[in-house]
C-alpha positions, 0 to 999 in steps of 0.5 A: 520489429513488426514481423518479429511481434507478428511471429511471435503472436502467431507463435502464442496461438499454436505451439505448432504454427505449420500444422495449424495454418495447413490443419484442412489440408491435413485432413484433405490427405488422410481421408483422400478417395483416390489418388486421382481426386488427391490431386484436386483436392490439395490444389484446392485446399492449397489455395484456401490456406494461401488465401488465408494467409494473404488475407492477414497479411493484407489486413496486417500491413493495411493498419501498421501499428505506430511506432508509440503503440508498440510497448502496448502489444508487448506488455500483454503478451509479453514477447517483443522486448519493451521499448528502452524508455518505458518505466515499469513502476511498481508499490513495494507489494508488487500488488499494482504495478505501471508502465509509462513513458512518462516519469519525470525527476525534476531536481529543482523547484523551477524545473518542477513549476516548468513540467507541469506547467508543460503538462498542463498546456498540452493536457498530459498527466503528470501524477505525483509519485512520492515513494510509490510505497503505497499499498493501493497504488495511489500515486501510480498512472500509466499516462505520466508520473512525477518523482521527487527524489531528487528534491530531498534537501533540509533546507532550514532548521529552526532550533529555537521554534523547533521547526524544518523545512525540507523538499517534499522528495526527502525520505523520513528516514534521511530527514530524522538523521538529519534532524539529529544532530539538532537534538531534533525529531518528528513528533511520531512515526508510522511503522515504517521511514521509506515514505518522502515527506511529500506522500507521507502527509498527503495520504494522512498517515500516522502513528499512534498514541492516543494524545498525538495526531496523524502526521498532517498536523506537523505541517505547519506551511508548504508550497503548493505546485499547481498546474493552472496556478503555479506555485502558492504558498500555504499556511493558517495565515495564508488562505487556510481553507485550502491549506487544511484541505491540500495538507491531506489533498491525496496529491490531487490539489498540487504537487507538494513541493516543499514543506515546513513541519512542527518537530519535538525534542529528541527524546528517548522512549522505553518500550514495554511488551507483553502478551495479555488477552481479551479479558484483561485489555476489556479491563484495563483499556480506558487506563492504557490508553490514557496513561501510555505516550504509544500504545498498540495491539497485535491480535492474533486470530484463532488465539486469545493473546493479545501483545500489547506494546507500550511506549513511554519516556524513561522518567515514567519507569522507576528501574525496569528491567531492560531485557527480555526473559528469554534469549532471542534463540529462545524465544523463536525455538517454538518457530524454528520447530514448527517449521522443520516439522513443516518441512518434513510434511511439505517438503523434504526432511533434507531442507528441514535440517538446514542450517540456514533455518537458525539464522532467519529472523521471526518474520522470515520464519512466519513468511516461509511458513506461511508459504508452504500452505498460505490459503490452509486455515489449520496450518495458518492457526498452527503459524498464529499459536507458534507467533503466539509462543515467540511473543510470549518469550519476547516480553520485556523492556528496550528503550532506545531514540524515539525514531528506533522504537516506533519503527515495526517489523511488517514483514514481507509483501502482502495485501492489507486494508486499514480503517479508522473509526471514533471511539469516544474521547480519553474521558469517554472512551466509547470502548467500541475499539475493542467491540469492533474487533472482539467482532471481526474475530469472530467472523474471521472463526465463523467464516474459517478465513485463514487469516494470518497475524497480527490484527494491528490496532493503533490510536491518534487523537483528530485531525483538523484536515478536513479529508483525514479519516481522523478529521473532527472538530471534537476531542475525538481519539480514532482506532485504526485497525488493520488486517492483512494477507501475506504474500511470501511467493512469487509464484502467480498462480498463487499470488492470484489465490491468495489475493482473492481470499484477502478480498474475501477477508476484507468484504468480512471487515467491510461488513462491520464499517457502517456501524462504526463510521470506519473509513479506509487509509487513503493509501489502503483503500481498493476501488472496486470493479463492480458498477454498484459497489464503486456507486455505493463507495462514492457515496459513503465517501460524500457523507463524510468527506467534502468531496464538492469542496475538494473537486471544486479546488481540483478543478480550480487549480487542475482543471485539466486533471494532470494530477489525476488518476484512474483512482481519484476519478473514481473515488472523487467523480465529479458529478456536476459542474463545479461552480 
């Protein structure tokens, strides 16, 4: 195996290895006198190359590389095949990826208490996984990782007090067809039901509605699996300091191993679209935002529509009407058309004539468009205005299980930061949700940033866990608002491209945070490479989290870090001795 990885290093330096290795020699012979100082000459260089060669050859076989070090040559290099037991782990955007040897699936609770117990006698990383869904790579480390997807039972369920308690490796989805047959649900839903129950509480995900808080607050108990401590179960009765802070502890207190959650009744929701613009939101926002269960907007840059999607049980609505104006065909006419236009320009007329076009549902079509010129700012606002139109013959009523309704269509891979701010209480609206964004939509114009749709914006009221972005001890409603870059190639060079103009958007968005306390999604926020602005992060990170009390519970209950990360290293450093 060595001499094949020494080969195809050598190979990667010079696609012509011969010529390389015997280049003086080469030019010995072209530029030779006479035939009688050739013969010197090329005894001379000759002996130089053999010397050359020996040399590596000495230096190679004097420090072998050891058998574990083997997979660290292939993966930069990418020739010698990667060992059999290494995992590639990647988040869903394929924006940050691992290799590790190191990925355990215990499938019981005493099989988990037993690895970290292991991992913590022997100092070896153990970072919990979850679903590895999210968008920073918070739950991924090249030194060792642990899943739960094979902890993924209900194990109780309480009709009467409408509670479940579930291991944390059941996926939201599974849990919510499990929960139907009870005439049960959960109280809310982020966009998406892929995320195990473990990850979906500890980075403080949510929903939205004004009057309904992030998820952590259905937990209700949990067991704690701790590397220096065990198993502890926590609750409001029992130690709830630590229960509040490891209800959004970023999986660095413990691995959650099982959770009891506060469900609601299965209910029905109609759901109302329908595009305003920034006008008629200024005027109406206070009155939507209390009166609707959910409610969220979708700003489309470089337009002034804003589609507005309220969410409200059937009781609310006399008799709506439950279709839209438009077909589906319809209302992504205007869609269709522009991409056969683009085609044409792009590409070629002959795939602008394919059939197949008429098949892909809206956000294949936004993703392919966006594809053909993701980083040009005019073909990017043709995109937005065609979005526009789809919205505009999408209007309507639907009403289905809350579970089906709150779900949204993301679309592709992409790059995305979201942050959360207050914006006053229902009574007193701040109303610098919208001011942030009427804001960000100017820089984005000012600064010509191609910068696709939507800008989603959503509500929750606050949360009582102390490292929730939403965390307050008032009556707070948060705004969170996030952006996005879509990234619908898998071409590298491209990939790259895309990915430092989103940076560039983002720094946009970052220059408006201080002036309204915004922090980023736990599963959202990006550590930065520069020494100075990581230095600045760790800092507005204390002024509003209590990162001392949250190092000091890390450090009581792993204080060998198993649970840790590079990220948390960074985020939550720990400057000075925990006492």
């Amino acid at each position: 195996m060595r001499h094949l990885l020494l080969s195809r290093l050598l190979l990667r330096r010079s696609s012509n290895p011969t010529a390389s290795h015997h280049l003086p020699l080469l030019r010995a012979l072209s530029s030779a006198p006479s035939p009688a100082s050739s013969d010197a000459d090329l005894r001379k260089y000759a002996g130089y190359a053999l010397l050359l060669l020996g040399c590596g050859a000495a230096t190679y076989y004097s420090f072998p590389f050891p058998a574990d070090a083997l997979h660290k040559k292939a993966v930069p290099f990418k020739y010698a095949p990667l060992p059999e037991d290494l995992h590639a782990v990647s988040n869903w955007s394929a924006t940050h990826e691992v290799h590790a040897r190191v990925l355990l699936q215990p499938d019981s609770l005493q099989a988990l208490e037993d690895a970290l117990a292991t991992a913590h006698k022997e100092r070896r990383k153990l970072r919990p996984l979850g679903s590895g869904l999210s968008p920073n790579g918070i739950g991924l480390s090249r030194a060792g990782m642990v899943s739960l997807a094979l902890m993924d039972k209900v194990l109780d369920v309480d009709v009467k007090k409408k509670t479940v308690t579930v291991q944390a490796g059941i996926r939201v989805a599974e849990l919510v067809d499990a929960l139907r047959e009870h005439g049960l649900t959960l109280q809310n839903f982020a966009s998406i039901r892929e995320q195990q129950v473990g990850g979906f509480i500890q980075v403080g995900a949510h929903g939205t509605g004004a009057r309904l808080p992030p998820v952590d607050e259905q937990v209700i108990s949990m067991k704690l699996v701790t590397p220096a401590k065990g198993t502890i179960e926590l609750s409001k009765e029992k130690d709830p300091e630590l229960f509040y802070l490891a209800r959004c502890g970023l999986g660095g207190l413990g691995v959650v191993a099982e959770v009891t959650l506060q469900c609601v009744e299965r209910h029905q929701l109609v759901e109302h679209t329908f595009v305003s613009n920034a006008d008629e939101v200024m005027k109406n926002h206070k009155k939507w935002l209390s009166e609707n269960k959910h409610i969220k907007y979708l700003w489309i840059p470089y337009t002034d529509t804003v589609v507005v999607v309220q969410c409200n049980p059937p009781s609310k609505w006399r008799s709506p009407k439950l279709t839209s104006k438009y077909g589906r065909d319809e209302a992504l006419q205007h869609v269709r058309n522009l991409y056969r236009e683009s085609l044409k320009k792009y590409r070629t007329e002959t795939e602008s004539n394919d059939p197949e076009i008429d098949k892909l549902s809206f956000t294949e079509l936004r993703e392919k468009l966006l594809a053909l010129d993701p980083l040009d700012k005019d073909h990017v606002m043709k995109v937005n205005k065609a979005e526009a139109e789809y919205w505009k013959k999408s209007e309507g009523y639907r009403m289905g299980w809350s579970d089906e309704i709150l779900g949204f269509d993301c679309g592709g891979q992409q790059w995305v930061s979201e942050n959360c701010f207050p914006t006053g209480s229902l009574a007193k609206p701040s109303m610098k949700d919208l001011d942030y964004v009427e804001k960000l939509l100017q820089l984005i114009e000012k600064e010509d940033i191609p910068a696709p749709a939507p800008i989603e914006q959503r509500w929750t009221a606050h949360s009582k866990s102390p490292m929730s972005p939403a965390s307050s001890s008032e009556e707070d409603v948060f705004s969170w608002v996030g952006v996005i870059m879509y990234l619908p190639t898998s071409d590298a060079r491209q990939r790259k491209e895309i990915t430092e103009e989103f940076f560039n958007y983002r720094s946009l968005a970052q220059s408006l945070w201080d002036d309204y306390s915004a922090y980023e999604h736990w599963a959202k926020i990006e550590v930065p490479k520069d020494k100075d602005e990581l230095a600045e992060l760790q800092d507005r990170l204390r002024k509003r989290f209590p990162v001392d009390a949250y190092n000091k519970a890390r450090m009581e209950l792993d204080p060998n870090k198993v649970l840790s990360n590079a990220k948390l290293e960074k985020l939550f450093p720990v400057l000075e001795p925990v006492k």
